[in-house]
ROTOR-362222 format. One record per residue (C-alpha): residue in one letter; x negated, y, z. Coordinates in steps of 0.02 Angstrom, whole numbers, plus 50000, padded with zeros to 5 digits. Last residue first. Layout:
BEGIN
AXYZ ...
REM end
This chain:
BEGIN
X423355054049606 X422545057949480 X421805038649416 X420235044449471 X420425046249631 X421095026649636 X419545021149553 X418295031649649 X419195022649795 X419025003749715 X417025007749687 X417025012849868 X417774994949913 X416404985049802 X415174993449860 X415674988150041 X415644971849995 X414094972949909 X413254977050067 X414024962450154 X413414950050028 X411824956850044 X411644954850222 X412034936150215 X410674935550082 X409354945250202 X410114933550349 X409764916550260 X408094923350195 X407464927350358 X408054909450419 X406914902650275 X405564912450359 X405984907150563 X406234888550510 X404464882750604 X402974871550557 X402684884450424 X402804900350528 X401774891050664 X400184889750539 X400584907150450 X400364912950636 X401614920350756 X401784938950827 X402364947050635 X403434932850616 X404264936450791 X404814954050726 X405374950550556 X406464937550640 X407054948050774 X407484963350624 X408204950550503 X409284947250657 X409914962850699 X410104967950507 X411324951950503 X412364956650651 X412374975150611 X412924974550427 X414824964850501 X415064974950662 X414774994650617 X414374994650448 X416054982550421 X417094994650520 X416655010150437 X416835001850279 X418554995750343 X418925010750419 X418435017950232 X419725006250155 X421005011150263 X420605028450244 X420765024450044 X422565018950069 X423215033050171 X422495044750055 X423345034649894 X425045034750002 X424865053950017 X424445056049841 X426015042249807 X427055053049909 X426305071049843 X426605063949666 X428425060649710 X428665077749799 X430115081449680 X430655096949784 X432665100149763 X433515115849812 X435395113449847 X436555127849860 X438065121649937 X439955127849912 X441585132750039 X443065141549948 X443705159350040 X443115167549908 X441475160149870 X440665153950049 X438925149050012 X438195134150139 X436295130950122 X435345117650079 X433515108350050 X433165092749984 X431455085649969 X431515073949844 X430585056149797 X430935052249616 X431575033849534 X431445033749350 X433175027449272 X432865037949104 X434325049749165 X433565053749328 X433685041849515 X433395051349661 X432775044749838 X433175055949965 X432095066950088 X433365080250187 X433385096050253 X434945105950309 X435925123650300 X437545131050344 X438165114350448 X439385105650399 X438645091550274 X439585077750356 X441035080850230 X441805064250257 X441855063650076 X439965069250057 X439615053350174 X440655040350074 X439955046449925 X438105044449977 X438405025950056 X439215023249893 X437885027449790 X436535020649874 X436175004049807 X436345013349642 X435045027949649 X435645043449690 X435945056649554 X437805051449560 X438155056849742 X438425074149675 X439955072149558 X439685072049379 X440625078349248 X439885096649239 X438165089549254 X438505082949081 X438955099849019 X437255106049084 X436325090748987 X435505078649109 X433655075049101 X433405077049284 X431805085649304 X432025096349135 X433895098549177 X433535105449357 X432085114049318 X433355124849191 X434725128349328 X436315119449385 X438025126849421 X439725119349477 X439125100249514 X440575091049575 X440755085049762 X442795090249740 X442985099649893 X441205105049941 X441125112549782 X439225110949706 X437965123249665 X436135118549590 X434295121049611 X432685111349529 X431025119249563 X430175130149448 X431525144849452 X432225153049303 X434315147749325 X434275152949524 X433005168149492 X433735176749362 X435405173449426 X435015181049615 X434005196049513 X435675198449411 X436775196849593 X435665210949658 X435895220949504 X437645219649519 X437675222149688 X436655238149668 X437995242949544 X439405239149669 X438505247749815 X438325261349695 X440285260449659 X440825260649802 X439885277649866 X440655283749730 X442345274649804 X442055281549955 X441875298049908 X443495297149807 X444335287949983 X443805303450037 X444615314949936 X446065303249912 X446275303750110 X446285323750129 X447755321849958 X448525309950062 X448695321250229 X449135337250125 X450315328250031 X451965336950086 X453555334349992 X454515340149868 X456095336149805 X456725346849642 X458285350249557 X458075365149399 X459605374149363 X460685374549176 X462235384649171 X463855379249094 X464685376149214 X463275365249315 X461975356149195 X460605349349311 X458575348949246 X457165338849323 X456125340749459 X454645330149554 X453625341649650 X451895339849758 X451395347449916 X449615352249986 X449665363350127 X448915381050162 X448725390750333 X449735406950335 X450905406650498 X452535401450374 X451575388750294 X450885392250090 X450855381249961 X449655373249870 X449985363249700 X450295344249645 X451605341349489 X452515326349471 X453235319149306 X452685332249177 X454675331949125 X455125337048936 X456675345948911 X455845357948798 X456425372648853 X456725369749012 X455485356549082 X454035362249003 X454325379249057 X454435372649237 X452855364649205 X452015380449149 X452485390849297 X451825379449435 X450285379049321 X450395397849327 X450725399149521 X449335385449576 X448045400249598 X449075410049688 X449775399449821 X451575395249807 X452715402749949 X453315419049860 X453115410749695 X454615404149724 X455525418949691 X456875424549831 X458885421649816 X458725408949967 X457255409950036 X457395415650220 X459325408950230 X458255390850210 X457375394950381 X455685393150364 X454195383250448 X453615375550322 X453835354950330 X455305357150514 X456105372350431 X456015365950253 X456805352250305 X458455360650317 X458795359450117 X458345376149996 X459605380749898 X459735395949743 X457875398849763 X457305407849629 X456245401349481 X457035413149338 X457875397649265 X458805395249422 X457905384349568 X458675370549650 X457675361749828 X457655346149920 X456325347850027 X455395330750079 X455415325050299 X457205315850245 X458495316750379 X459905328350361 X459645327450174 X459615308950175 X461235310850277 X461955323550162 X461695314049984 X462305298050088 X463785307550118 X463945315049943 X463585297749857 X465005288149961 X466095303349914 X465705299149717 X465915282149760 X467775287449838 X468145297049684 X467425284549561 X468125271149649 X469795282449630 X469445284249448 X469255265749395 X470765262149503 X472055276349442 X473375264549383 X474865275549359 X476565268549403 X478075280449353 X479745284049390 X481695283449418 X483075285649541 X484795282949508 X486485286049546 X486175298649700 X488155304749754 X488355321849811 X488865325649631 X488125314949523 X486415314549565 X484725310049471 X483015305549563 X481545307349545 X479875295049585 X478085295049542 X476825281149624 X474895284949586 X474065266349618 X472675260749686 X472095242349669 X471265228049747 X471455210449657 X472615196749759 X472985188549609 X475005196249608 X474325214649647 X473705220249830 X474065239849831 X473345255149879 X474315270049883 X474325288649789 X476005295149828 X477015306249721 X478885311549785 X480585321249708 X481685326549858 X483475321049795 X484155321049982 X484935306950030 X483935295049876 X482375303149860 X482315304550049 X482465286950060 X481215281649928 X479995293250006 X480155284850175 X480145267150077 X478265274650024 X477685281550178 X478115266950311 X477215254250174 X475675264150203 X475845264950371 X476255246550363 X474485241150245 X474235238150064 X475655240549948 X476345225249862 X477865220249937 X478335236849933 X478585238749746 X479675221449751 X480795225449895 X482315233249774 X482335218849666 X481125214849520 X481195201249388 X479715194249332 X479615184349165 X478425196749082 X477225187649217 X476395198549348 X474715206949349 X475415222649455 X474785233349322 X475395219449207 X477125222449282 X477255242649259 X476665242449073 X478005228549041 X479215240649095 X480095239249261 X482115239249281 X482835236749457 X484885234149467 X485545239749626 X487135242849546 X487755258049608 X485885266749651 X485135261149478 X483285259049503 X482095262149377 X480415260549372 X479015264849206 X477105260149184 X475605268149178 X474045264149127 X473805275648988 X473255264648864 X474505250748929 X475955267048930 X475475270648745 X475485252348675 X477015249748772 X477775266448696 X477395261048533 X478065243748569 X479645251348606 X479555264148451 X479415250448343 X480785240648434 X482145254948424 X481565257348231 X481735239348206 X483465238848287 X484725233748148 X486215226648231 X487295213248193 X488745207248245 X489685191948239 X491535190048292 X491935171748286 X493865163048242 X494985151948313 X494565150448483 X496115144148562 X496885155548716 X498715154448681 X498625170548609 X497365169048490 X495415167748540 X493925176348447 X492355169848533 X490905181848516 X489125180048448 X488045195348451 X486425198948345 X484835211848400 X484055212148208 X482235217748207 X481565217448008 X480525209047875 X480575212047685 X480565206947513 X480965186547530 X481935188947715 X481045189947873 X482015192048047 X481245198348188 X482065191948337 X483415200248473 X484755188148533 X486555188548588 X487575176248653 X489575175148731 X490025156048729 X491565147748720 X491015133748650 X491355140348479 X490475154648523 X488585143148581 X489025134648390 X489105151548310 X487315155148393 X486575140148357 X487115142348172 X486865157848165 X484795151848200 X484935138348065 X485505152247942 X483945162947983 X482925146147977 X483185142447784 X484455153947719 X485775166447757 X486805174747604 X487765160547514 X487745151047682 X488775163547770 X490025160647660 X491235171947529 X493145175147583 X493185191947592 X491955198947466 X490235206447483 X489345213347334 X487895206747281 X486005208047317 X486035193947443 X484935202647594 X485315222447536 X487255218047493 X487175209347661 X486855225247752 X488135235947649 X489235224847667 X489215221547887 X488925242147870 X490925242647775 X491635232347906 X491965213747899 X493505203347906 X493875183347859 X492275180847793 X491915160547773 X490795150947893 X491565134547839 X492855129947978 X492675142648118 X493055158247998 X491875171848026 X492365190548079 X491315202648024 X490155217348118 X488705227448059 X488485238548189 X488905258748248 X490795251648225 X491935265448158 X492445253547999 X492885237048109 X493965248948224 X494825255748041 X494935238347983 X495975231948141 X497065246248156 X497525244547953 X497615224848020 X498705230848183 X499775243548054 X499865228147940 X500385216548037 X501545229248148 X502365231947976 X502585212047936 X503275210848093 X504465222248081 X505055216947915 X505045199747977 X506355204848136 X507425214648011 X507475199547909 X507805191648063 X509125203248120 X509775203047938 X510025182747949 X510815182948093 X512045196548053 X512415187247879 X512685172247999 X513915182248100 X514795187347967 X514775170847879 X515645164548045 
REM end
């Protein structure tokens, strides 16, 4: 029995020794996988964040962040602080769980900042608990400068980078490639994405054809496409594509996206420009012409045929002074020295040329200077201004002959002045559209006693007098006044409030299109009250006429009976009779009458006196 208990107890001490060995071979195993790690690993107990195992980077790392030496058994804590220790946290917390995480964030310490990608791994035993967590860190800043280097470099360059892995279908675009597309960072590709956006099935047809023979037959492929980004905005796109093999067997393909926009509207403006360029040349009656620096014809458009009569093969490579006429040839000369070696353009320049069949033509130039490799060539259009230049001449003789008319005008319209504002009898000009006076002359003030500025403010119907005002203004309004000229008597009232008899008369005046009346007024006030005197002394001499006729007869008549039978009867009968005392009664009746009629002449000496 103590036999086999001493053999018991040396297979188990045989069985710890064992043990004890593989222990240490797998921690000697352990340390020297820990010690070949590219990153900074160590193992982190579960309770307090203590070092179980680390590797000689996971030291040297934290050495650089703590400044002492690391130690199995130390904490996290004593190293991380502040949010870098909240973020292991989250990340030891996610392993304990069960969790596999990594993340990639700059982390800033008190001297310095840098790009750590970390890894959180659940360490199980062999019944499956998590007893433990692997963490590992990796220093990428370099990796992550030269990433956003290469962003910064593909986003200048506008182009972006594809990948496609064959086995596992996986798509890979760079952040270049997605914001040419206008897509969120967020976007994940698949193997449809690219030709989702390309504009148009043949299109479409061309690019998966590529992909296809990239893939069965590793024929590399660049297509220039249009495409239809995330917004709907019009691109073109340069689409690269290679792929790599592995035997007979394509593992990947890979490329480039090139935005080429700006230079394909470019392209297709510049081909817009050409065309137009052609039809204009096609179709314009001017030459378009380029001369070299010697002044020969390097092109000559098709018009020339049609304006000149020659073919453009017939002056090609000759001087253009073969077609200019010889007295325009040096000013011709000078402006193109002008133009090239001072760079200074004399706008257009008018000179003779000559036709095919020898007549001359007026044409004028407008050039100005082209750089071409390197060389430097005069561009000109001319065109023909025989026609115009015929019509300037006599549109020059017209306007001399212009001009006189215009002076004469002048004149006229100084003599019109002179004689509106100097004449004796009161004139003005008013609008037919606002009945305010426009002009008035001197008489007019003198007559009226109105200042110029106050005839300004008034309308026409003022000068009437009041009872008539509105009669006056309600006419004018009504514009009754349409024909071109009138005559009128009205009764005018001036400044003072003296009442004048006028004779109006008017004419229309059209002043640019707006309608105005001269007026001339005649104050025939005296001639009324002359008129009225005249009037009044005929009546009295009818009344003269009339009392010598009828009244003086009748008396005289009877003064001549009585005289008559007193001069047949005795002194005896005269006194037994009335006949002398009815002698006296007639004489005195006779009298009376003849004063009478003094009486009136003495009233029209009176009233011719007076001056009127």
């Amino acid at each position: 029995m103590q036999v086999e208990n001493l053999t018991l107890i040396a297979k188990q001490l045989a069985s710890l020794i064992e043990m004890s060995l593989q222990k240490d071979t797998l921690k000697s195993l352990f340390d020297s996988f820990l010690n070949c790690s590219l990153d900074a690993m160590c193992i982190v107990g579960k309770d307090n964040y203590n070092f179980l195992s680390y590797n000689r980077l996971f030291a040297e790392m934290f050495f650089r962040i703590g400044g002492n030496q690391v130690k199995e058994g130390d904490l996290m804590g004593d190293y991380l602080k502040g949010r870098n220790f909240s973020n292991f946290e989250i990340g030891f917390s996610k392993a304990l769980n069960g969790e596999i995480t990594d993340s990639e964030r700059l982390v800033t310490f008190d001297t310095f900042s840098e790009w750590y990608l970390t890894e959180y791994n659940p360490i199980r035993n062999s019944t499956g608990q998590i007893i433990a967590v692997g963490f590992t860190v990796r220093n990428v800043s370099a990796e992550h400068k030269f990433k956003e280097l290469l962003n910064e470099t593909s986003s200048l360059a506008s182009v972006g980078g594809w990948e496609l892995n064959c086995l596992t279908k996986e798509i890979i675009w760079t952040t270049e490639t997605k914001r040419i597309f206008e897509l969120d960072e967020a976007f994940v590709p698949d193997e449809n994405s690219i030709f989702d956006f390309i504009f148009g099935q043949q299109n479409k047809a061309i690019a998966r054809n590529s992909f296809e023979e990239a893939k069965n037959e590793g024929t590399p492929f660049m297509l220039e496409l249009p495409v239809f980004t995330a917004t709907k905005t019009e691109k073109w796109i340069i689409l690269k594509g290679k792929s790599i093999f592995e035997g007979a067997k394509c593992v990947r393909i890979y490329g480039a996206v090139c935005d080429i926009t700006k230079d394909k509207l470019l392209q297709l403006s510049l081909i817009e420009n050409q065309e137009r360029f052609q039809g204009i040349e096609e179709n314009t009656a001017d030459i378009i012409y380029e001369l070299d620096v010697e002044g020969n014809f390097i092109y000559v458009s098709p018009s020339i045929y049609h304006v000149l009569g020659y073919l453009p093969t017939e002056l090609i490579g000759f001087d253009f002074r073969k077609i200019i006429y010889e007295d325009d040839i040096l000013p011709f000369e000078t402006f193109m020295a002008t133009l090239i070696y001072k760079g200074e353009n004399e706008d257009v320049i008018e000179y003779r040329v000559i036709h095919k069949d020898g007549h001359q033509e007026w044409h004028e130039s407008k050039c100005s200077l082209i750089k071409r490799n390197g060389r430097v060539f005069i561009m000109g259009i001319a065109r023909n201004i025989t026609l115009w230049k015929y019509a300037q001449e006599k549109l020059k003789r017209l306007n001399d002959d212009l001009e006189k008319k215009t002076a004469r005008l002048i004149e006229s319209e100084q003599r019109y002045s002179d004689l509106f504002l100097e004449s004796p009898q009161p004139m003005w000009l008013y609008d037919l559209e606002t009945l305010k006076f426009l002009q008035v002359n001197k008489a007019t003030i003198a007559t009226y006693g109105y200042s110029e500025e106050e005839f300004q403010k008034m309308y026409v119907w003022q000068v009437r007098i009041k009872d008539q005002q509105e009669d006056s203004k309600i006419y004018h309004e009504n514009n009754l006044y349409t024909g071109n000229n009138y005559s009128v008597r009205r009764q005018h009232v001036v400044k003072s409030g003296r009442i004048i008899e006028v004779e109006l008369f008017s004419n229309l005046v059209v002043i640019n299109e707006r309608n105005y009346r001269l007026v001339v007024a005649v104050d025939i006030t005296g001639n009324i009250r002359y008129m009225n005197a005249i009037e009044a002394q005929n009546k009295k001499f009818k009344e003269i006429a009339w009392i010598q006729s009828h009244l003086v007869r009748h008396p005289l008549v009877n003064i001549m009976g009585l005289a008559a039978l007193i001069n047949r009867t005795s002194i005896e009968e005269l006194k037994k009779s009335n006949a002398i005392n009815n002698l006296i009664t007639e004489a005195k009746k006779l009298d009376e009458i003849i004063e009478d009629i003094v009486q009136k002449a003495i009233e029209v000496e009176k009233q011719e006196l007076s001056g009127i």
